[in-house]
Every structure is written in C-alpha cells, then in structure tokens.
PAZAPA-4460 file (N, C-alpha, C; in steps of 0.05 Angstrom, whole numbers, plus 32768, in hexadecimal, padded with zeros to 4 digits):
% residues 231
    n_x    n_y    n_z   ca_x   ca_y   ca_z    c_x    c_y    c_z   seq   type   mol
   8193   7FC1   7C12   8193   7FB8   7C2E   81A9   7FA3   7C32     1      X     A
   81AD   7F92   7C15   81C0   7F7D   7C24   81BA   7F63   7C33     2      X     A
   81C2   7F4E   7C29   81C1   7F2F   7C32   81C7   7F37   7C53     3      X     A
   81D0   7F46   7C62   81D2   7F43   7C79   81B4   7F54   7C8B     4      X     A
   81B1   7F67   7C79   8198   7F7B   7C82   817B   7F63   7C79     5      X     A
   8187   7F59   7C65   816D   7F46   7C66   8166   7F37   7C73     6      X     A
   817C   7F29   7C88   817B   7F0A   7C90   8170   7F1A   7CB2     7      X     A
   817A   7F31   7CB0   816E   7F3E   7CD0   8156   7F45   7CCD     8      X     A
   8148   7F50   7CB8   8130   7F56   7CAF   8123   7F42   7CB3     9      X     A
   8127   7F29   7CA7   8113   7F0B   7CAB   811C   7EFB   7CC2    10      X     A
   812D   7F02   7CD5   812F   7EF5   7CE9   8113   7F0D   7D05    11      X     A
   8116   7F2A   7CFA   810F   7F36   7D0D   80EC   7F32   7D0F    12      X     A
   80E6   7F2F   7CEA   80CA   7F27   7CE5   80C0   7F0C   7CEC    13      X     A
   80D4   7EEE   7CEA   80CC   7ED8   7CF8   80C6   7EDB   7D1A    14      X     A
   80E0   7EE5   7D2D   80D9   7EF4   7D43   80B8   7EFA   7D45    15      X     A
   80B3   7F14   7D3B   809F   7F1E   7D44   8083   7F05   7D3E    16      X     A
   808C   7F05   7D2E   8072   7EE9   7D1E   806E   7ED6   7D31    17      X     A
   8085   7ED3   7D3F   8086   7EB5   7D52   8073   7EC6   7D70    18      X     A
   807B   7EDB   7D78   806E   7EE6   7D89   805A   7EE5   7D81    19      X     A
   804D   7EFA   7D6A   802C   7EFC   7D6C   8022   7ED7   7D67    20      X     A
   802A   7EC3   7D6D   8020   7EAE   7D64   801D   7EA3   7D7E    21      X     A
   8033   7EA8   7D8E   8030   7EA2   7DA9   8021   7EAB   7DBB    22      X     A
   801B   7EC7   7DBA   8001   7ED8   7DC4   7FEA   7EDC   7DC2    23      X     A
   7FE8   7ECA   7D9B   7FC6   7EC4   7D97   7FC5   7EA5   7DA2    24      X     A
   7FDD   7E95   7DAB   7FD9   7E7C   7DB3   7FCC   7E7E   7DCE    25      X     A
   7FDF   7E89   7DE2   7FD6   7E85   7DF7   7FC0   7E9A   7E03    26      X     A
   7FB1   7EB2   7DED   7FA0   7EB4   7DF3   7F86   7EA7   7DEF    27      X     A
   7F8B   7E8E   7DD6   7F75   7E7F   7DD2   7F70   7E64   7DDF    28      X     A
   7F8A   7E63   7DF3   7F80   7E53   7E02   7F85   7E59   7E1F    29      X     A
   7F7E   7E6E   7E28   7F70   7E8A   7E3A   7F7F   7E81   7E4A    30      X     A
   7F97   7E80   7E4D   7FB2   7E86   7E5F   7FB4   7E95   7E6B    31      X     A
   7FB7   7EA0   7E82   7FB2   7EB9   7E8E   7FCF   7EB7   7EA8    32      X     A
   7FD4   7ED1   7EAA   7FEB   7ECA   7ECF   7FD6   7ED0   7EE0    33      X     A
   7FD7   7EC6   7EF4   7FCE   7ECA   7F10   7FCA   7EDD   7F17    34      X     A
   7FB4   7EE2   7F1E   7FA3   7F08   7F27   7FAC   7F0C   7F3D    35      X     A
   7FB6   7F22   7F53   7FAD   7F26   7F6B   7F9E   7F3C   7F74    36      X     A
   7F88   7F3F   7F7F   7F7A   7F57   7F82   7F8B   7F6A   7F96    37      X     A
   7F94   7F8E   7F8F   7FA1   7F92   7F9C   7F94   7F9B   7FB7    38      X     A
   7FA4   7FA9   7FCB   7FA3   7FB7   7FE4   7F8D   7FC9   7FE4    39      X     A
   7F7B   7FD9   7FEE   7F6D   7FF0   7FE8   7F6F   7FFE   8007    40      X     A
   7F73   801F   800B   7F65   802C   8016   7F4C   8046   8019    41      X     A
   7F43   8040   8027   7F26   8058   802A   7F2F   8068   8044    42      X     A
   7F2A   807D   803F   7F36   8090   8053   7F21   80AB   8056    43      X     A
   7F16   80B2   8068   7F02   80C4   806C   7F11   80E3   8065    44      X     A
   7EF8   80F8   805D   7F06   810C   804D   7F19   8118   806B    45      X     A
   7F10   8118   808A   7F1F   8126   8096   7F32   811C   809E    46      X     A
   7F35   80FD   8091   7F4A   80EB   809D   7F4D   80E9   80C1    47      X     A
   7F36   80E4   80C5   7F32   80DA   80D8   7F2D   80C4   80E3    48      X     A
   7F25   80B3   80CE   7F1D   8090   80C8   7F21   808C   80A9    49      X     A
   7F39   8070   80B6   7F3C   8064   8099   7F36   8043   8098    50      X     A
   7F3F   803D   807C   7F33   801C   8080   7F49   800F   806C    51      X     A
   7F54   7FFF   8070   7F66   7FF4   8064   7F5D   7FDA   8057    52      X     A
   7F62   7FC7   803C   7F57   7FB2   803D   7F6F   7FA5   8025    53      X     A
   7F65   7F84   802F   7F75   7F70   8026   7F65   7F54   801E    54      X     A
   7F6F   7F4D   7FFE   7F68   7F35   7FF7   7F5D   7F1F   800C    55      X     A
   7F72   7F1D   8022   7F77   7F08   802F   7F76   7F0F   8045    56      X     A
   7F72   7EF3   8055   7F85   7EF3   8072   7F8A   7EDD   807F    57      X     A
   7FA6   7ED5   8071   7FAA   7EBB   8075   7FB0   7EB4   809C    58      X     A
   7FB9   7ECD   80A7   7FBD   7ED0   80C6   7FA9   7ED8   80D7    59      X     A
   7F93   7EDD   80C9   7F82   7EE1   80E1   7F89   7F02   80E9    60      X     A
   7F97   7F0C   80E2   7F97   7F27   80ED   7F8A   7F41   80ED    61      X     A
   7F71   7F41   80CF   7F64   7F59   80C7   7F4D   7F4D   80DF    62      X     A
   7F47   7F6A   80EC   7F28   7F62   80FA   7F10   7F5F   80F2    63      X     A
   7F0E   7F6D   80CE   7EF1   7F6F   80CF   7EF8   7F62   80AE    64      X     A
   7EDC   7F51   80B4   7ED9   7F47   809B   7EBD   7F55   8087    65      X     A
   7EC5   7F5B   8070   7EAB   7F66   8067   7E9C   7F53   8057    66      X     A
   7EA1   7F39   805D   7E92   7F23   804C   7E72   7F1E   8064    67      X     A
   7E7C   7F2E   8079   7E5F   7F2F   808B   7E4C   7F46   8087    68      X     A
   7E35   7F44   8079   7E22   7F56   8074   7E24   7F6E   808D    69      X     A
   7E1F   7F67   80A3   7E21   7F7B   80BC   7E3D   7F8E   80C2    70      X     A
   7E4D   7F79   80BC   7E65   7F8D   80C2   7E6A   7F9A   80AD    71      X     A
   7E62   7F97   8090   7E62   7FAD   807A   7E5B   7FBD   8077    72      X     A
   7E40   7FBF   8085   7E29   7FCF   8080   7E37   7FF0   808F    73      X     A
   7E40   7FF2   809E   7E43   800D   809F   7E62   8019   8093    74      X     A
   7E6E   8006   808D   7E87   8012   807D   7E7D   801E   8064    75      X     A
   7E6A   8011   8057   7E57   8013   803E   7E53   8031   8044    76      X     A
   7E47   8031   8053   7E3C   804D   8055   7E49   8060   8062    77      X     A
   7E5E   8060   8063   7E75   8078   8068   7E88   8073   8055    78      X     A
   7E8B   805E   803F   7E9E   805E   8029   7E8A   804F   8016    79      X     A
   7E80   805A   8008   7E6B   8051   7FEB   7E75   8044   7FDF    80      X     A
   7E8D   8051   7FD7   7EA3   8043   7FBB   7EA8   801D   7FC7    81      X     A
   7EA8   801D   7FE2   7EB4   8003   7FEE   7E9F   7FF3   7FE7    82      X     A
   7E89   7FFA   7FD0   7E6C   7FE6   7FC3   7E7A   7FCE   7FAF    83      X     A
   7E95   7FE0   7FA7   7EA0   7FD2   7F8F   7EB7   7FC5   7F91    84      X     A
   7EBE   7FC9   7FAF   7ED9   7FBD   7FB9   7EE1   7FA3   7FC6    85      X     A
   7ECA   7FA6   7FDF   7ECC   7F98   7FF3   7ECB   7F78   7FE9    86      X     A
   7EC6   7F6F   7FCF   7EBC   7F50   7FCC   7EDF   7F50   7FC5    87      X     A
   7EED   7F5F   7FB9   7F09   7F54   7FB4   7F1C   7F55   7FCA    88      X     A
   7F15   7F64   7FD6   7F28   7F71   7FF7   7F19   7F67   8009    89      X     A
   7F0D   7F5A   8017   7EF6   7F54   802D   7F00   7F52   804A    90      X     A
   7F1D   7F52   803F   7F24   7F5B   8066   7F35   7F76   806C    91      X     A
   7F31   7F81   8081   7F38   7F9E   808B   7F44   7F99   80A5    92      X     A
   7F4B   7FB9   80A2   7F5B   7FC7   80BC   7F4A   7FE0   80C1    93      X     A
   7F3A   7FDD   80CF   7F30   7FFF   80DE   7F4B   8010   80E6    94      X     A
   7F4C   8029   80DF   7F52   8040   80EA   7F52   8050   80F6    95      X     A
   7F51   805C   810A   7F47   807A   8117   7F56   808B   8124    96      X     A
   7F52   80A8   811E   7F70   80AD   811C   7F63   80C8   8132    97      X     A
   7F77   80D4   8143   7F6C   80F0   8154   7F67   8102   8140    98      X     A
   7F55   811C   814D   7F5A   8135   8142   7F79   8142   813E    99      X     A
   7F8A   8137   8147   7FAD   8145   8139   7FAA   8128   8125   100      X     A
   7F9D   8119   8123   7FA6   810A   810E   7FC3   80E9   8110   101      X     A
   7FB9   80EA   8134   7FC3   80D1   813C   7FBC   80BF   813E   102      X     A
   7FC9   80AA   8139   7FB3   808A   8138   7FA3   808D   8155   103      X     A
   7F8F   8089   815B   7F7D   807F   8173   7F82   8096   8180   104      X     A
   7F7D   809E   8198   7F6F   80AD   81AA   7F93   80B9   81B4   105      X     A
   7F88   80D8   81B6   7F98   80E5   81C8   7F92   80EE   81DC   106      X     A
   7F9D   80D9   81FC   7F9A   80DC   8214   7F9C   80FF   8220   107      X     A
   7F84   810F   822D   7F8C   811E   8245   7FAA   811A   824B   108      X     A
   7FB3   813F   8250   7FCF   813C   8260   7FCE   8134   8277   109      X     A
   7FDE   812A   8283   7FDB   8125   82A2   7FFA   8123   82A6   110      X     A
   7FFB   811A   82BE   8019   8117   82C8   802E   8101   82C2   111      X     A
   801F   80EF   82B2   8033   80E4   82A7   8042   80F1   8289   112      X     A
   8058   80D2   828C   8069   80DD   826E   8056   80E0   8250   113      X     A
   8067   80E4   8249   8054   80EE   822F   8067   80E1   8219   114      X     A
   8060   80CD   820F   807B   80CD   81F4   8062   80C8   81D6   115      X     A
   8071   80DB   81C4   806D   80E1   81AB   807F   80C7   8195   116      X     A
   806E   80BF   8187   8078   80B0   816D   8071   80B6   8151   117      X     A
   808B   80BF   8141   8085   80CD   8121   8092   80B8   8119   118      X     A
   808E   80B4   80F8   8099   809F   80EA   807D   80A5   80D6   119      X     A
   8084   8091   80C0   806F   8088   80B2   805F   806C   80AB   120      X     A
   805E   8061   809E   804E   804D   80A2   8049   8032   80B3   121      X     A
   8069   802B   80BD   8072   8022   80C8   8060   8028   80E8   122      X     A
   806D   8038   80F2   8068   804D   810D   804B   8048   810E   123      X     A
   802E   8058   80F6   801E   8056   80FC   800E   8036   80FC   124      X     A
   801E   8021   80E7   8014   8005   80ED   7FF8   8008   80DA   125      X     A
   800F   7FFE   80BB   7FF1   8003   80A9   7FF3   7FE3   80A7   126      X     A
   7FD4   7FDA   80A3   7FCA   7FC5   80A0   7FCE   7FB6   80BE   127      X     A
   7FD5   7FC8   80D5   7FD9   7FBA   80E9   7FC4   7FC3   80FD   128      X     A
   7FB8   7FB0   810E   7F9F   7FBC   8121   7FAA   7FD0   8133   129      X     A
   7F9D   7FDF   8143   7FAC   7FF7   814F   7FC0   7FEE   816D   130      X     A
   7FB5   7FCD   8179   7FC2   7FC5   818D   7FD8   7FB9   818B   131      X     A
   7FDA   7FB8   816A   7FF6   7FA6   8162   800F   7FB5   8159   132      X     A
   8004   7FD4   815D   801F   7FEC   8149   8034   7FEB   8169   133      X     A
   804F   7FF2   815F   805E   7FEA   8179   8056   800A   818A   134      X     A
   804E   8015   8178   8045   802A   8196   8036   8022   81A4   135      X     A
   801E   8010   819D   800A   800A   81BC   801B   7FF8   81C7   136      X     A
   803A   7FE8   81C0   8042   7FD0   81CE   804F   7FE4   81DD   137      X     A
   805D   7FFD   81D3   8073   8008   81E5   805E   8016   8209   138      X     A
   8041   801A   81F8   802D   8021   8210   8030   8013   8224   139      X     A
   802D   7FF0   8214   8027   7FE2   822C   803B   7FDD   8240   140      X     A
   805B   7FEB   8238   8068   7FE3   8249   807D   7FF2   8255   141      X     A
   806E   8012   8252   807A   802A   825B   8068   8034   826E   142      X     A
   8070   8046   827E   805E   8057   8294   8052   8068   8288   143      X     A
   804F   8074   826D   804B   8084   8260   802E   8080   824E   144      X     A
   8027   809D   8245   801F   8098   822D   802D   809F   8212   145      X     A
   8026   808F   81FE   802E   8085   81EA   801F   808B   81CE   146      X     A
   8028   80AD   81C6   8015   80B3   81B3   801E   80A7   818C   147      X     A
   800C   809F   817F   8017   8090   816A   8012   80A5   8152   148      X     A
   8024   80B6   814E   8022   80C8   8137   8039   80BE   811B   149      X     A
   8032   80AB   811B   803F   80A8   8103   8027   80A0   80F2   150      X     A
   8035   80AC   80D2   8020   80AD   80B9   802D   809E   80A1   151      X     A
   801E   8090   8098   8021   8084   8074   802B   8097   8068   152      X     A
   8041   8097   8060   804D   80A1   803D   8061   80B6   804B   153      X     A
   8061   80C1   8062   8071   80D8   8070   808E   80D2   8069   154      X     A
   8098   80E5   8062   80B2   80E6   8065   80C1   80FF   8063   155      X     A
   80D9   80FF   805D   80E0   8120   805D   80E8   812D   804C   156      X     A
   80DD   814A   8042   80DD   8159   8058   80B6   815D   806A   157      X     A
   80A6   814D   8066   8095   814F   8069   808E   8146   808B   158      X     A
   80A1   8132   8095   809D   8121   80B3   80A5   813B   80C2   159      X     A
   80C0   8151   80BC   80C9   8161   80CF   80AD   8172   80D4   160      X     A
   80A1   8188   80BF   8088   818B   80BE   806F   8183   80D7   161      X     A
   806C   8162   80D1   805B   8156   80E3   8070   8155   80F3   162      X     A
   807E   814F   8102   808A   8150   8117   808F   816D   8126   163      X     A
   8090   8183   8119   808E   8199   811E   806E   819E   812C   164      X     A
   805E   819B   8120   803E   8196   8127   8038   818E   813E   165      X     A
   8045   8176   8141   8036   8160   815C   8042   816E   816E   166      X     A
   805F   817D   816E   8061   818A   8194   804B   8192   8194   167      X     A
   8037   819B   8195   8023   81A9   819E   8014   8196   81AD   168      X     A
   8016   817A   81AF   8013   8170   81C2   8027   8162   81DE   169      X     A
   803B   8176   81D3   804E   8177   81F3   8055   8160   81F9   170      X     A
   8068   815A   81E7   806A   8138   81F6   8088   813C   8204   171      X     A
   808F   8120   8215   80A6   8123   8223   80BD   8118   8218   172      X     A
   80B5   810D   8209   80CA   80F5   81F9   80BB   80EF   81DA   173      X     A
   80CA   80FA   81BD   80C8   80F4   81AD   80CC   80E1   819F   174      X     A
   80C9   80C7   8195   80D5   80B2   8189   80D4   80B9   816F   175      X     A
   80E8   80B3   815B   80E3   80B2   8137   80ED   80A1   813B   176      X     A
   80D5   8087   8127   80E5   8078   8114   80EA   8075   80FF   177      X     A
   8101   8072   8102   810B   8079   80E1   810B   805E   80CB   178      X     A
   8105   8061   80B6   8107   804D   8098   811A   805C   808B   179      X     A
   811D   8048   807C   8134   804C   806C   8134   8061   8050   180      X     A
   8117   8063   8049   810C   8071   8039   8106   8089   8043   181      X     A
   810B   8092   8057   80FE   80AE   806D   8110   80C6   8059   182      X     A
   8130   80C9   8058   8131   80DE   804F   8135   80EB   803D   183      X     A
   8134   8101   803B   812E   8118   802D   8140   810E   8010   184      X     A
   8137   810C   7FFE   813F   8103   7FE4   814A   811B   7FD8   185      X     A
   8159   8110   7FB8   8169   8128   7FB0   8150   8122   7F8C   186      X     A
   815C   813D   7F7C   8148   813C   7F67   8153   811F   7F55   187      X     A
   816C   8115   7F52   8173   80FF   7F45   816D   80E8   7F4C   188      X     A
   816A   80E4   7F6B   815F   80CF   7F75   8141   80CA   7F71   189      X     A
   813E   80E4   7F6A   811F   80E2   7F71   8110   80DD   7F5B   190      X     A
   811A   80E5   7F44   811C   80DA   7F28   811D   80C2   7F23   191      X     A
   8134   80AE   7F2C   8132   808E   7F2B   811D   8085   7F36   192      X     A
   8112   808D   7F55   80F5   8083   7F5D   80E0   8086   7F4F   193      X     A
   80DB   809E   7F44   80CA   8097   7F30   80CA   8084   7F1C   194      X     A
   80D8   8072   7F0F   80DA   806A   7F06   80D4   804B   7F11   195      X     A
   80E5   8043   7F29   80DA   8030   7F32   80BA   802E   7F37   196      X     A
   80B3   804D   7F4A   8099   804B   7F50   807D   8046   7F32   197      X     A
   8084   804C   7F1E   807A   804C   7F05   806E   802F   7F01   198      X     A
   808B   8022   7F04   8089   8000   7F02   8074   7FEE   7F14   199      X     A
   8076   7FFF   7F2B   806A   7FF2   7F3A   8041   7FF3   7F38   200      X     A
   8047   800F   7F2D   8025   800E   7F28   8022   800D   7F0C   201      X     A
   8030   8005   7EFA   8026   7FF4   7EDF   8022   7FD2   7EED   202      X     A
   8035   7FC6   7F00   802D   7FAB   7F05   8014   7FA7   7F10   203      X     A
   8006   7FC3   7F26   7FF5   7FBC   7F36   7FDC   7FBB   7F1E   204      X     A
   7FDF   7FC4   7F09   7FCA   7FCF   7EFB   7FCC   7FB2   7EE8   205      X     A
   7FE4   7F9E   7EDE   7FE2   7F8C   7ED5   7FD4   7F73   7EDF   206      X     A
   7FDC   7F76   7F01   7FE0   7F55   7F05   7FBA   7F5E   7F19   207      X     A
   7FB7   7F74   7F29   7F9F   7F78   7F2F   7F87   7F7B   7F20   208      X     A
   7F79   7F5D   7F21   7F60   7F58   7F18   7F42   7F6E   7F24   209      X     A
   7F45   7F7D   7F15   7F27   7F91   7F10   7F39   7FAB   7F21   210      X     A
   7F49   7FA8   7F23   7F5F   7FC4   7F36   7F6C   7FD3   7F27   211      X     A
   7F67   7FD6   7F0A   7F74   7FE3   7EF8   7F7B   7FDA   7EDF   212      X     A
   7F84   7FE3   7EC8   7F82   7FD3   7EAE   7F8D   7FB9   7EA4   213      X     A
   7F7D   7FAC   7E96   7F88   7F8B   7E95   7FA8   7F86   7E8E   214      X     A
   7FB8   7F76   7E93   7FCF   7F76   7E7C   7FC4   7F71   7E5E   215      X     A
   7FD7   7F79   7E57   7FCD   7F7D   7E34   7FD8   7F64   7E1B   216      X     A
   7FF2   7F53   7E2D   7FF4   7F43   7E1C   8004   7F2C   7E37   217      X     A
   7FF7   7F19   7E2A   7FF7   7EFA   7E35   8014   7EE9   7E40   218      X     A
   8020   7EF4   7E20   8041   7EF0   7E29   8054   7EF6   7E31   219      X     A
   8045   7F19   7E3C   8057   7F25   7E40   804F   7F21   7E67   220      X     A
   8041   7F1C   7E72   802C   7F1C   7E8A   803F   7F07   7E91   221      X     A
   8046   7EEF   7E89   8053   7ED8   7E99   8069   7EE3   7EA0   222      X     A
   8082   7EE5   7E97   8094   7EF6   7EA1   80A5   7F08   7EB1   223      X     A
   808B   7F1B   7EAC   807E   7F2C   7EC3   8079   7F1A   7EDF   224      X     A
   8068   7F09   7ED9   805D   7F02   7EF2   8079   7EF8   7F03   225      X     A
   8082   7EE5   7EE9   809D   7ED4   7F03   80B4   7EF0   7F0D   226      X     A
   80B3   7EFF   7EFF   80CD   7F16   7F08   80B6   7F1D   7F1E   227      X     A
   80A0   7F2A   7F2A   809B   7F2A   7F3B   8092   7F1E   7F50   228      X     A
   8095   7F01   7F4C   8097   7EF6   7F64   80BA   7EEB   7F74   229      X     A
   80C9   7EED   7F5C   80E1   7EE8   7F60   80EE   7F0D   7F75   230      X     A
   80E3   7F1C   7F70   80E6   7F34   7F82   80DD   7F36   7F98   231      X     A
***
C-alpha cells in the first residue's frame, strides 16, 4: 500500500471515528432539529369535497378549527383516517367542488356572461377559502359569472384535456392562468424533476414529526435543516 496509502487509510479511519463519536454524542444528549408537522389532504372518493389542513395559523385565515369537538365531529365521520391527523394539522380549508368538478357551485345559464377559469392550483386557491381565490374577486367585480375550474397538480398535456371538457359548460370568455410550471415537459427535463421532487419527499419524511420516517442520524439532520431554511 505504501506510506502514502497508509496515511489516507488512517486519516479516512480517524474521519469516520470522529463522526460515529459525534453521532453517539449528540444522540446521548438527545439533540434533535426542529420537527414540522407537514400539510395533509383528505379528499372524497368522488372528489367532490376536500379538506385541506395546516400546523398553524398564524393569520387567522383557515375557517375551521378541529381542536373544537363539534366542528370535528363530522369531518371524523366522512374522513376516519383524519382520527390520527387532526391533533398535528388542526386547522383547515373546506372544499366543494361542482358535479364537472369546479370549486363551489355552477350557476344556471342565463343571459349573462359566462367566463370560465383553468389553471391549477393557483386558479383553484389551495389552502385558500373559496371567497378569497381571485375568481370569486374577479365575480365580485364583473357583470358576469365567474366559473372557477382550476385544479391542483394540472398541467400539460393534461389542463388542454380539462379545458377541452369544461366547454361543455359554454362559457363566453375563457381565462388560463398560467404558472410557470404549466408546460408540457420534455423526457430530460423531466428526469431532473424527479430528482429534485425525490428530495423533497425524503425531507418531508425527515423533518415531519409522525408524517413519515424519522431522520436516521443526528448529524446529518442539522445541516439539512439549515440548507432548508436557507431555501
């Protein structure tokens, strides 16, 4: 091996030595990074009512709190699983979506305008109450109605699709809004996303307490934590 293969050999073995010493340290004196419980949704099988929920709410903006016995009680019993959720997530966003699968109610034709809105998550206003998505603002201040068909995760080639779908409710004026993520991806690009997206649900699975598997080592968790708050 050689005076030079040796001195990398016992520098690579002090290395590791110093780590596992540092990892039984600060697990024995139960060091931990900062948990956050993640996001959750429940979504009915016809997707016709969903429920969105969040750690927090430092704004006042979720309507329903499920830390109130009464207002739980029937989410409970149209989403079971939400027995094991609701104490980490305890505030929500109700959903309700038409039979085509639009947020809130689709108005009778009548003689007014009619305008159509596709997009995705944005458009439909996730984690946002239904009077706050800019389609009910564009309602309140058009002669029109103002139908809100935009959906979570849509994009293309899948929005043309749904957009193809909703003429069937005859509108007069189509709006898309567009994100930046909307189009139609190529196979190389779509390759690198995976990769980011990978990252992103090994962190949710690290840093979310009871949301998926613990991190596995102590020293490697701090690090982690500051690169993602520095992002």
């Amino acid at each position: 091996m050689g005076r030079r293969g040796g001195r990398i050999a016992l520098s690579l073995g002090a290395t590791l030595a110093a780590v596992l010493v540092a990892e039984v340290a600060l697990r024995a004196m139960d060091v931990r990074p900062d948990r956050y419980p993640q996001t959750a949704r429940f979504e009915t099988e016809d997707k016709r009512v969903g429920l969105d929920l969040y750690p927090d709410d430092p704004d006042g903006a979720f309507p329903l709190d499920l830390r109130d016995a009464e207002a739980r009680a029937p989410w409970l019993r149209r989403f079971p699983a939400l027995a094991e959720r609701w104490e980490r997530t305890p505030h929500g966003v109700p959903f309700r979506y038409s039979e085509e699968l639009c947020r809130g109610e689709v108005p009778p034709r009548t003689d007014r305008r009619r305008v159509l809105v596709i997009g995705d998550s944005f458009s439909e206003g996730q984690g946002v109450v239904e009077a706050d998505t800019f389609a009910a603002r564009l309602r309140e201040r058009l002669d029109a109605d103002v139908i809100n068909c935009g959906r979570r995760g849509y994009d293309f080639p899948t929005l043309r699709s749904w957009f193809d779908d909703r003429l069937s409710l005859e509108p007069d004026v189509t709006l898309y809004a567009m994100v930046l993520n909307d189009p139609q991806r190529g196979e190389a690009f779509q390759a690198r996303q995976r990769y980011i997206d990978d990252w992103i649900v090994d962190r949710r699975r690290m840093v979310g307490e009871g949301d998926g598997r613990p991190h596995h080592s102590s020293l490697l968790a701090h690090p982690l934590e500051g690169l993602d708050r520095a992002l």
